[in-house]
KOLVEXLO-840357 format. One record per residue: residue in one letter; x, y, z of N, C-alpha, C, O, CB in turn. Coordinates in steps of 0.001 Angstrom, whole numbers, plus 524288, in hexadecimal, padded with zeros to 5 digits. Glycine has a CB too. Layout:
<pts>
+---+-------+--------+-------+--------+---------+-------+-------+--------+-------+-------+--------+-------+--------+---------+-------+
| r | neast | nnorth |   nup | caeast | canorth |  caup | ceast | cnorth |   cup | oeast | onorth |   oup | cbeast | cbnorth |  cbup |
+---+-------+--------+-------+--------+---------+-------+-------+--------+-------+-------+--------+-------+--------+---------+-------+
| A |     X |      Y |     Z |      X |       Y |     Z |     X |      Y |     Z |     X |      Y |     Z |      X |       Y |     Z |
...
+---+-------+--------+-------+--------+---------+-------+-------+--------+-------+-------+--------+-------+--------+---------+-------+
</pts>
This chain:
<pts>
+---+-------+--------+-------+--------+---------+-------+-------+--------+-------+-------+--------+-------+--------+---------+-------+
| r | neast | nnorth |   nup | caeast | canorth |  caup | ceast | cnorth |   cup | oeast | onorth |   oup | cbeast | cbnorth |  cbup |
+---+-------+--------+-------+--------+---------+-------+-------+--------+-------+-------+--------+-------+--------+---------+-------+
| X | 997CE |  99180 | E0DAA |  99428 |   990F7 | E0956 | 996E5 |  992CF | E0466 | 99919 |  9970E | E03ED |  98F05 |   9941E | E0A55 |
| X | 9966C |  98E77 | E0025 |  99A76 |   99108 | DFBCD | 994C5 |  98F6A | DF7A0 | 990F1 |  98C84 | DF7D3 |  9A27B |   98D2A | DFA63 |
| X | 996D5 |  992D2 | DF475 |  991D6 |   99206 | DEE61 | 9951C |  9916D | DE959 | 997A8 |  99507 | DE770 |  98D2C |   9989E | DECD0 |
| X | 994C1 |  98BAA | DE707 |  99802 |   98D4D | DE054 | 9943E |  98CD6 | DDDBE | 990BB |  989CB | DDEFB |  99CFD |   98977 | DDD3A |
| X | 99422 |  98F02 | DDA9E |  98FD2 |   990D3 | DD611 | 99317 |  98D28 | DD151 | 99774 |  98E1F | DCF8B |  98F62 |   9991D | DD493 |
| X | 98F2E |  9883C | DCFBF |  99115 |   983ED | DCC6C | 98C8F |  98571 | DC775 | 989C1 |  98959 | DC799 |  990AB |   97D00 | DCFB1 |
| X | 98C91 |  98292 | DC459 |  98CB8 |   981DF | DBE92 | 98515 |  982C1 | DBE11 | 98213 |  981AF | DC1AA |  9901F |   97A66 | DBC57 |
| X | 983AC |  98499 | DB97A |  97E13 |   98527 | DB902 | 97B99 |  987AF | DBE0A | 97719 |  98675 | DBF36 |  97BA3 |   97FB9 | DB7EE |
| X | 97EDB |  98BCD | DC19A |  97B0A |   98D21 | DC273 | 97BA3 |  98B43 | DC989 | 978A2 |  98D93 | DCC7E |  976E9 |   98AC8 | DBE29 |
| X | 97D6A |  9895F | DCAAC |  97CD7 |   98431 | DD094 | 98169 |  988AE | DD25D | 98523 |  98AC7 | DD029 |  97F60 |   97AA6 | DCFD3 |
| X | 97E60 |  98901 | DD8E1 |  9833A |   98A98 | DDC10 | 981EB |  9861D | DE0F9 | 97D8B |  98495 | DE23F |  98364 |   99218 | DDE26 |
| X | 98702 |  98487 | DE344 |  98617 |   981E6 | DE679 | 9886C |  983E3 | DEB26 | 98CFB |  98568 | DEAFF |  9871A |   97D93 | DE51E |
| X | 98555 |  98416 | DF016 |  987B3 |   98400 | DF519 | 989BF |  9801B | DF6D0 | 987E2 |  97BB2 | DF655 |  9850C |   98521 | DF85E |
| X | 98DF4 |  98132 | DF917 |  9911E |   97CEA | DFF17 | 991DB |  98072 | E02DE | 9925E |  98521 | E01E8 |  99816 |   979B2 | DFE51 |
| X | 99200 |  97E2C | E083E |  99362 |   98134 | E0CF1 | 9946F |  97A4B | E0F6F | 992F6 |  975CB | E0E96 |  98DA1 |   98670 | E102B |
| X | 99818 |  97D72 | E1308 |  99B58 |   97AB0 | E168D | 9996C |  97B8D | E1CD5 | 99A70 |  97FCD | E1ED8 |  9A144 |   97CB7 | E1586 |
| X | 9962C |  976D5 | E2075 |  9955D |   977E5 | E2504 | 997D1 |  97531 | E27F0 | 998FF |  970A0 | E2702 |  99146 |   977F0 | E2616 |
| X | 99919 |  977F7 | E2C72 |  99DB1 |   977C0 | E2F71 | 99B89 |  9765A | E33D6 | 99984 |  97A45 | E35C0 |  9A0FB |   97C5C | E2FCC |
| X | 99A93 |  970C1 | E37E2 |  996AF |   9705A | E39FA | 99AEF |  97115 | E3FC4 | 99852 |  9701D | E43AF |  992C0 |   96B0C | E3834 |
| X | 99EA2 |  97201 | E40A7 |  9A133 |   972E8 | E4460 | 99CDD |  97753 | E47FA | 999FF |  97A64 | E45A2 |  9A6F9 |   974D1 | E4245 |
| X | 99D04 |  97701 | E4D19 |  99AD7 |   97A73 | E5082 | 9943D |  97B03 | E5029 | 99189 |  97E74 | E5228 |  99DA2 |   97F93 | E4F6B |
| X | 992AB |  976D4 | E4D35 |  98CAC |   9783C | E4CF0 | 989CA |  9729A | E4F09 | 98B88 |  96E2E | E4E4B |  98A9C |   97A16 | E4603 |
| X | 985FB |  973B0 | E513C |  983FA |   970D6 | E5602 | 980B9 |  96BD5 | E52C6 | 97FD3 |  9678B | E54C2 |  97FA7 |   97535 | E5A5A |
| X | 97F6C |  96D3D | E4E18 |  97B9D |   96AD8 | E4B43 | 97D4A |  969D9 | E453B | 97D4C |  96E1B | E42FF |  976CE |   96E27 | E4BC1 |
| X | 97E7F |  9665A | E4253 |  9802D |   96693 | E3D17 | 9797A |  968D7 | E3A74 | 97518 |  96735 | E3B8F |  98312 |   95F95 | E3AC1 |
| X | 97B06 |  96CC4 | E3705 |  9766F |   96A60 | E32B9 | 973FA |  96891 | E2D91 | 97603 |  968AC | E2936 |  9747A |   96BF4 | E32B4 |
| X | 96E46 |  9668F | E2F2D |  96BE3 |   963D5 | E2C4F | 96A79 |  96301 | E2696 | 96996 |  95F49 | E23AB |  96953 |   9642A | E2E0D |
| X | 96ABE |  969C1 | E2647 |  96A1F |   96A4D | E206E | 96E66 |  970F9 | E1F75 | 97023 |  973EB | E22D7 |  961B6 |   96AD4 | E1E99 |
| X | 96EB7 |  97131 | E1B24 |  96EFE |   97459 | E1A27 | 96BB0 |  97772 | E1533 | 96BC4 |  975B3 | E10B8 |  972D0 |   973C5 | E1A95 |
| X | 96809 |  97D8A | E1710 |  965D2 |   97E84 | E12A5 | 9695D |  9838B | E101E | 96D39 |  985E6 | E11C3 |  95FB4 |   97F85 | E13AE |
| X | 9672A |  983DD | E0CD5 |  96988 |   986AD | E073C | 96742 |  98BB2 | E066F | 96295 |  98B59 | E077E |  96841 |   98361 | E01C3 |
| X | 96864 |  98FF9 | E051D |  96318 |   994ED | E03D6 | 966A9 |  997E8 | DFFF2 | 96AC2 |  999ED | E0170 |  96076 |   999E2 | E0A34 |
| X | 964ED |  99824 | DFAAE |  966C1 |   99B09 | DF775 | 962BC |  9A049 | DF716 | 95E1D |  9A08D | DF866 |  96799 |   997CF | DF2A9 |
| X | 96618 |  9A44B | DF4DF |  96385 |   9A9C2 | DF1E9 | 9676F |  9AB4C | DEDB9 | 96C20 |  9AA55 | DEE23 |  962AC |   9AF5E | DF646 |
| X | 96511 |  9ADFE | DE93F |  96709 |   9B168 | DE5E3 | 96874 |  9B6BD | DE4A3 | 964D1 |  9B9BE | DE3B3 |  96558 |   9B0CE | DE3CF |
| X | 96D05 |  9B86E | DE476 |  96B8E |   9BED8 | DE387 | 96CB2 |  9BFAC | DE868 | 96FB1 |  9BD3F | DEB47 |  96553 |   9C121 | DE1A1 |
| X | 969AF |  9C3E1 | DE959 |  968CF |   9C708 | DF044 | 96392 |  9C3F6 | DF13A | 9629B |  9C532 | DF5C6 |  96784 |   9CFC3 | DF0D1 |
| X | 960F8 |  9C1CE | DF02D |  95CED |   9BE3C | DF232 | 95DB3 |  9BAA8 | DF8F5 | 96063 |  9B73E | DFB03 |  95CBD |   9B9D4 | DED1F |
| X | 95A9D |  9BD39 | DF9CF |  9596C |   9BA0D | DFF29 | 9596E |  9B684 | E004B | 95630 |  9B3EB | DFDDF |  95673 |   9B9F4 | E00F5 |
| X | 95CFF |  9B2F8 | E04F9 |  95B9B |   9AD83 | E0521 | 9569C |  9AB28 | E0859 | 95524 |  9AD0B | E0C85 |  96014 |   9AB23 | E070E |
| X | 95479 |  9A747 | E0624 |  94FC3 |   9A5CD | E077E | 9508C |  9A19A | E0C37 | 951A8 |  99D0F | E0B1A |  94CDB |   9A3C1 | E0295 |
| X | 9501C |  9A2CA | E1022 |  95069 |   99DF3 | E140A | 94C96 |  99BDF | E14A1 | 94D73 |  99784 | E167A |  951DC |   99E93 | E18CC |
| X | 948C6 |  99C8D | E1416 |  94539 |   9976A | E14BE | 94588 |  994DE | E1102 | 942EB |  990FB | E1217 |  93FED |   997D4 | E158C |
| X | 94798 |  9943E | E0BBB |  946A3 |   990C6 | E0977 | 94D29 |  98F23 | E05D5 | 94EE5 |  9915E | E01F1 |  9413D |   9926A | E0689 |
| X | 94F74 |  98ABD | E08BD |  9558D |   98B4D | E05E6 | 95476 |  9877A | E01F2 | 9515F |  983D2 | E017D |  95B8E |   989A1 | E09D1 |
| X | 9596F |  98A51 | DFE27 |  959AF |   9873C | DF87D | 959F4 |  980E3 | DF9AD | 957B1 |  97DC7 | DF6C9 |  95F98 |   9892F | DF4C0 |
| X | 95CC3 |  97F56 | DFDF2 |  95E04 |   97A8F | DFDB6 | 95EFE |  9792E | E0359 | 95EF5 |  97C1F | E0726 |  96245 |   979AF | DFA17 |
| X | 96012 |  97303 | E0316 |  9616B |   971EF | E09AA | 966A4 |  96D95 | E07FC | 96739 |  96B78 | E03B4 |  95AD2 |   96E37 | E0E57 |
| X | 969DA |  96D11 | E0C65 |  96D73 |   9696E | E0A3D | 96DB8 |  965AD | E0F29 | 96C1B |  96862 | E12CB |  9733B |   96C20 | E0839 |
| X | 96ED1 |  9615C | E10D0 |  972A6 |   95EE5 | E154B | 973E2 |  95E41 | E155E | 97507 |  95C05 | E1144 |  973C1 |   95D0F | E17B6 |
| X | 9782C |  95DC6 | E1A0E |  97E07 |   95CEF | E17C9 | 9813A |  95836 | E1705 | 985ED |  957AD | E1628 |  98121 |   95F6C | E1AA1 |
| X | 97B98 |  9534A | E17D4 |  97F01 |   94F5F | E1441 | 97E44 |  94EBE | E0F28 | 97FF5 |  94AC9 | E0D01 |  97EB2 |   94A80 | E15BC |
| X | 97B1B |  95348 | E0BE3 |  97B9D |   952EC | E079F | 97F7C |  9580E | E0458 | 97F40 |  959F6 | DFFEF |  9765E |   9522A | E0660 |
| X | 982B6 |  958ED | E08AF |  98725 |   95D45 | E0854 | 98489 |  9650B | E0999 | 9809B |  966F2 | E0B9D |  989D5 |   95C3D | E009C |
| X | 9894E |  96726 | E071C |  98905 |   96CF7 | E0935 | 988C8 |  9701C | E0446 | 98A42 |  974B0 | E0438 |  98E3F |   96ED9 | E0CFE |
| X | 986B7 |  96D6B | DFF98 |  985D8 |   96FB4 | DFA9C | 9817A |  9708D | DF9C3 | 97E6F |  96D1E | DFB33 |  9875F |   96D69 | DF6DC |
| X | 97EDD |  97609 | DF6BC |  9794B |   977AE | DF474 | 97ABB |  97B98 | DF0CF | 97D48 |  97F9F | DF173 |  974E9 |   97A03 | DF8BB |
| X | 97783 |  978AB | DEABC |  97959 |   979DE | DE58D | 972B6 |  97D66 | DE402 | 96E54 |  97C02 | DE56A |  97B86 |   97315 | DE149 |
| X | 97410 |  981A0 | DE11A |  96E95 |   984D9 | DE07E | 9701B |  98622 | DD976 | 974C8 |  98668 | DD861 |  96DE9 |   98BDF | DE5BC |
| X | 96D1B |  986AE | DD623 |  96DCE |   988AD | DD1AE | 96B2D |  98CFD | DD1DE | 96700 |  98D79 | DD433 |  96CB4 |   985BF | DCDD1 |
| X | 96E53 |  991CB | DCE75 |  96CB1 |   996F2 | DCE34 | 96CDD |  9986A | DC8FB | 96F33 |  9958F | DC5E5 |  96FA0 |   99A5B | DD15F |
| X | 96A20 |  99DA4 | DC706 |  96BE1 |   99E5A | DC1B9 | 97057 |  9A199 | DC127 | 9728B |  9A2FA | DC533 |  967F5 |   9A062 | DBEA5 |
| X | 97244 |  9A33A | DBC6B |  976FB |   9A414 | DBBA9 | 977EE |  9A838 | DBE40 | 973DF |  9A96F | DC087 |  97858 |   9A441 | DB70A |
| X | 97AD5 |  9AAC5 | DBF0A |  97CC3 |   9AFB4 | DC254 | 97982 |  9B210 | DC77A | 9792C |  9B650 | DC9B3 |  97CFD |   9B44F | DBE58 |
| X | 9773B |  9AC9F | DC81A |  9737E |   9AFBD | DCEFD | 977CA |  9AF3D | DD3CA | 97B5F |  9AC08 | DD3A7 |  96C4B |   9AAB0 | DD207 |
| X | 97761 |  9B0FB | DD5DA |  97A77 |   9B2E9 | DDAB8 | 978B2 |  9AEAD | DDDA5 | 97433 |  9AE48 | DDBFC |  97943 |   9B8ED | DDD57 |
| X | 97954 |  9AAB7 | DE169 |  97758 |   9A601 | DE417 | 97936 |  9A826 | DEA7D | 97DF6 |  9A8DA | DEAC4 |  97A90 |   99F86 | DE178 |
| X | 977A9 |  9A8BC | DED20 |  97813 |   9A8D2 | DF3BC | 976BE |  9A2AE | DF703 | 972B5 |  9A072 | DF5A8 |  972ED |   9ADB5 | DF614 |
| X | 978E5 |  9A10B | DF9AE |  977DB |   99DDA | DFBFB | 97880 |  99E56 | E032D | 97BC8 |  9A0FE | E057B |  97A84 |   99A70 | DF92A |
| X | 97471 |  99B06 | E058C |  9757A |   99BDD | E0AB3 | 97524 |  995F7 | E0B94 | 97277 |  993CC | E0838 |  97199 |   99FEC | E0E05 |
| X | 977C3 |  991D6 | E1051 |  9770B |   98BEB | E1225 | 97728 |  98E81 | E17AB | 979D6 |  991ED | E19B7 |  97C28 |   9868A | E1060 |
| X | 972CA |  98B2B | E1951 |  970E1 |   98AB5 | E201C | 97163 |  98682 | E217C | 9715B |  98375 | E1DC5 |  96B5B |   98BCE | E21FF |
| X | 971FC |  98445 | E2615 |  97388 |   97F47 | E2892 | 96C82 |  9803B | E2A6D | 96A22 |  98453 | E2B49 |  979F2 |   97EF5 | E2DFE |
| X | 96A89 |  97A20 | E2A90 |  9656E |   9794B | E2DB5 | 96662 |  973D7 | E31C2 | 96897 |  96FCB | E3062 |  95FF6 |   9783C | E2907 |
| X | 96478 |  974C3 | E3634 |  9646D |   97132 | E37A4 | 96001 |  96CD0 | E37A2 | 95BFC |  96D31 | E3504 |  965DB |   9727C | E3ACA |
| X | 96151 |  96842 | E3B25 |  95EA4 |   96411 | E3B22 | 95931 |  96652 | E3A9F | 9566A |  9659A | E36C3 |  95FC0 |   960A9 | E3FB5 |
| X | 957A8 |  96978 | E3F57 |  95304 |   96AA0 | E406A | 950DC |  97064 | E3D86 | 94D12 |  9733E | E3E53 |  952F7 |   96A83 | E4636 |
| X | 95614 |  97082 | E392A |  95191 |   97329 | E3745 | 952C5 |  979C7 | E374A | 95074 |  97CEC | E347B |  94C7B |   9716C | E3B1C |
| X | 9561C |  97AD0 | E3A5C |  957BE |   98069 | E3BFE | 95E59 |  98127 | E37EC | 96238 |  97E52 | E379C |  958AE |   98096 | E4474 |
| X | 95CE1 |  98681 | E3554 |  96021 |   9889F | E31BA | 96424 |  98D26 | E3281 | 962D2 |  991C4 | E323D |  95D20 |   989E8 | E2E56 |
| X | 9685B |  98BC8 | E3355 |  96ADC |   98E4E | E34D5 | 96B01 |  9958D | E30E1 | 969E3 |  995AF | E2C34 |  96F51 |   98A50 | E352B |
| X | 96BC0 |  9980E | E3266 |  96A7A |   99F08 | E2FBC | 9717B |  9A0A9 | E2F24 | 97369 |  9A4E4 | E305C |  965F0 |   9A504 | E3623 |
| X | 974A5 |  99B7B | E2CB7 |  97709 |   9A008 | E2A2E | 97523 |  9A20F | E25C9 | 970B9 |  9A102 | E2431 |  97BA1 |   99F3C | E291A |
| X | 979D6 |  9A6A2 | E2251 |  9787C |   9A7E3 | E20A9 | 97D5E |  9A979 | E1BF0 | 97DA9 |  9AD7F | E1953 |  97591 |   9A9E7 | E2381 |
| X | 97FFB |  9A611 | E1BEF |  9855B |   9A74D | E185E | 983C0 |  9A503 | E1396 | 98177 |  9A0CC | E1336 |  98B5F |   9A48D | E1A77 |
| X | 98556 |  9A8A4 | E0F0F |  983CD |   9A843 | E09BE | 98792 |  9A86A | E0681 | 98B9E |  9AAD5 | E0775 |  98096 |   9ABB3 | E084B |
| X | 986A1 |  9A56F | E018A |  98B92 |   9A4CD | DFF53 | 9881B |  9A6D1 | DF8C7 | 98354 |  9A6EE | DF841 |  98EF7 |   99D62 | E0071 |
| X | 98AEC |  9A7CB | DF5C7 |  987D0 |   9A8E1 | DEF75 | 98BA8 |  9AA0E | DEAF0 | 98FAF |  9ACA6 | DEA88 |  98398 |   9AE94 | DEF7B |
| X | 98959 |  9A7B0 | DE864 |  98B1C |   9A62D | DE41E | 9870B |  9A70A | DDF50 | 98244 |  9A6D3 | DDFCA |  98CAD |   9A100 | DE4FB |
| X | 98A4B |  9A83B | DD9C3 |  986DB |   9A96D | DD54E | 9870C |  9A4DB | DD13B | 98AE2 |  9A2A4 | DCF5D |  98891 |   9AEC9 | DD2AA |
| X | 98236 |  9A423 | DD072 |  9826F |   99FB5 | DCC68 | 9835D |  9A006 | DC7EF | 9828C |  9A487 | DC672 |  97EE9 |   99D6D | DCBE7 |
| X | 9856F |  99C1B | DC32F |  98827 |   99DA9 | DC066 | 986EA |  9975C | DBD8A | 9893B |  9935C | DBEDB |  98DA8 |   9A047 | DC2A2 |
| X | 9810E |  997CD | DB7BF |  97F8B |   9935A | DB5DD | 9809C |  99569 | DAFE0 | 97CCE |  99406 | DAD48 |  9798D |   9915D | DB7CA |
| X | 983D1 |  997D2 | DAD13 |  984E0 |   99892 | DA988 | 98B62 |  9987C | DA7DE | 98F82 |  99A41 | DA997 |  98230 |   99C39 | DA929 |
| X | 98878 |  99367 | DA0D2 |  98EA9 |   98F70 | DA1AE | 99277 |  99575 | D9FE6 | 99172 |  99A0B | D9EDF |  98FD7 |   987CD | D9B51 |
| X | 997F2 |  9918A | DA063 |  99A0D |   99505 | D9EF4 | 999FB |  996A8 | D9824 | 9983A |  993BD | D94BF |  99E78 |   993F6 | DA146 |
| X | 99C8A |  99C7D | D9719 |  99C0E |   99EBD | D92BC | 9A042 |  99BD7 | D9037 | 9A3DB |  99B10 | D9350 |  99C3C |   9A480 | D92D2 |
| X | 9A0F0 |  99A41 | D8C60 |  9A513 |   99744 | D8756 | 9A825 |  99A9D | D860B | 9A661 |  99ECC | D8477 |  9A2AC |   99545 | D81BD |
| X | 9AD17 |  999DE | D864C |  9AFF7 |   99E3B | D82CF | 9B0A0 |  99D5F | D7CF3 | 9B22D |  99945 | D7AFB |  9B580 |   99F01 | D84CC |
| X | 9AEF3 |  9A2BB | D79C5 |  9AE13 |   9A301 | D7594 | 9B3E3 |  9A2D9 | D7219 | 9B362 |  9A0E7 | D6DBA |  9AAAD |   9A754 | D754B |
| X | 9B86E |  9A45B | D7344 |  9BE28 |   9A320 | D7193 | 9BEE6 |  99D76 | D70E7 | 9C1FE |  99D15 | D6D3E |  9C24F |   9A51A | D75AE |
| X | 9BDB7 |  99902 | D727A |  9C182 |   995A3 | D73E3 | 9C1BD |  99190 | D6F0C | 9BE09 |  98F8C | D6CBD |  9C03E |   99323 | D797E |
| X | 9C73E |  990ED | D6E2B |  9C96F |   98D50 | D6B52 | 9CC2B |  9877A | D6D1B | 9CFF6 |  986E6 | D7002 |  9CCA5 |   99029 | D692C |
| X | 9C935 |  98394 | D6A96 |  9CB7D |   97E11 | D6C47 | 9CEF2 |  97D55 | D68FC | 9CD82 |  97F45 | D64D3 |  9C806 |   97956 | D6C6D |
| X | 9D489 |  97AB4 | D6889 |  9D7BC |   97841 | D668C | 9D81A |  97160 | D66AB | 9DA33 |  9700C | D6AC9 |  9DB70 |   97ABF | D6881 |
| X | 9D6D0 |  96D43 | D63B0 |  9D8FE |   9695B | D6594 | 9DC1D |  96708 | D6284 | 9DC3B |  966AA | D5DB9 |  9D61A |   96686 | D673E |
| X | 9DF8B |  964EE | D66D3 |  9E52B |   96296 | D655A | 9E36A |  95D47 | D65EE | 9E08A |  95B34 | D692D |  9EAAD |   96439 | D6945 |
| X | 9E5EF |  95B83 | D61DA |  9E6D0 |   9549F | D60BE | 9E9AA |  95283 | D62A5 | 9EA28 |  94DCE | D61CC |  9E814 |   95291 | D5C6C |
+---+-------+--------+-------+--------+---------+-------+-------+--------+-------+-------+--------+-------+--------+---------+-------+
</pts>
């Protein structure tokens, strides 16, 4: 599970599943964000993905919040797997500052 924290604010998850040794591919994958030391909420995840619509989930935060993320594999029927590996990242929606020195030259 990796998190880059992109432009305005957006962090996006990817994770990589490795379906070697598992009896069952799955169906969906859901999403569960928290902020801070905030608790993650499992009954209710930010998002769901499948994986033919890939292994990416993009969340916008405000500027300097701390973002936690957790991805669970669900299967067909419905049953969610309890890991529990977290990845986090701080968001970051403020452009950059201008530098107040700078001199243009143009040459002909």
């Amino acid at each position: 599970l990796t998190l880059t924290p992109g432009a305005g604010g957006l962090i996006t998850a990817t994770w990589y599943y490795d379906d070697r040794g598992q009896a069952v591919a799955p169906a969906s994958f859901n999403i569960y964000t928290a902020t801070g030391e905030d608790a993650f909420d499992y009954d209710t995840p930010a998002g769901n993905v499948t994986p033919s619509r890939g292994n990416s989930f993009g969340a916008t935060f405000s500027n300097g919040v701390t973002a936690r993320f957790v991805v669970r594999a669900v299967s067909a029927a419905g049953d969610e797997e309890d890991n529990t590996t977290e990845a986090s990242a701080t968001a970051d929606s403020q452009a950059p500052t201008a530098p107040d020195d700078m001199t243009v030259e143009l040459i002909a």
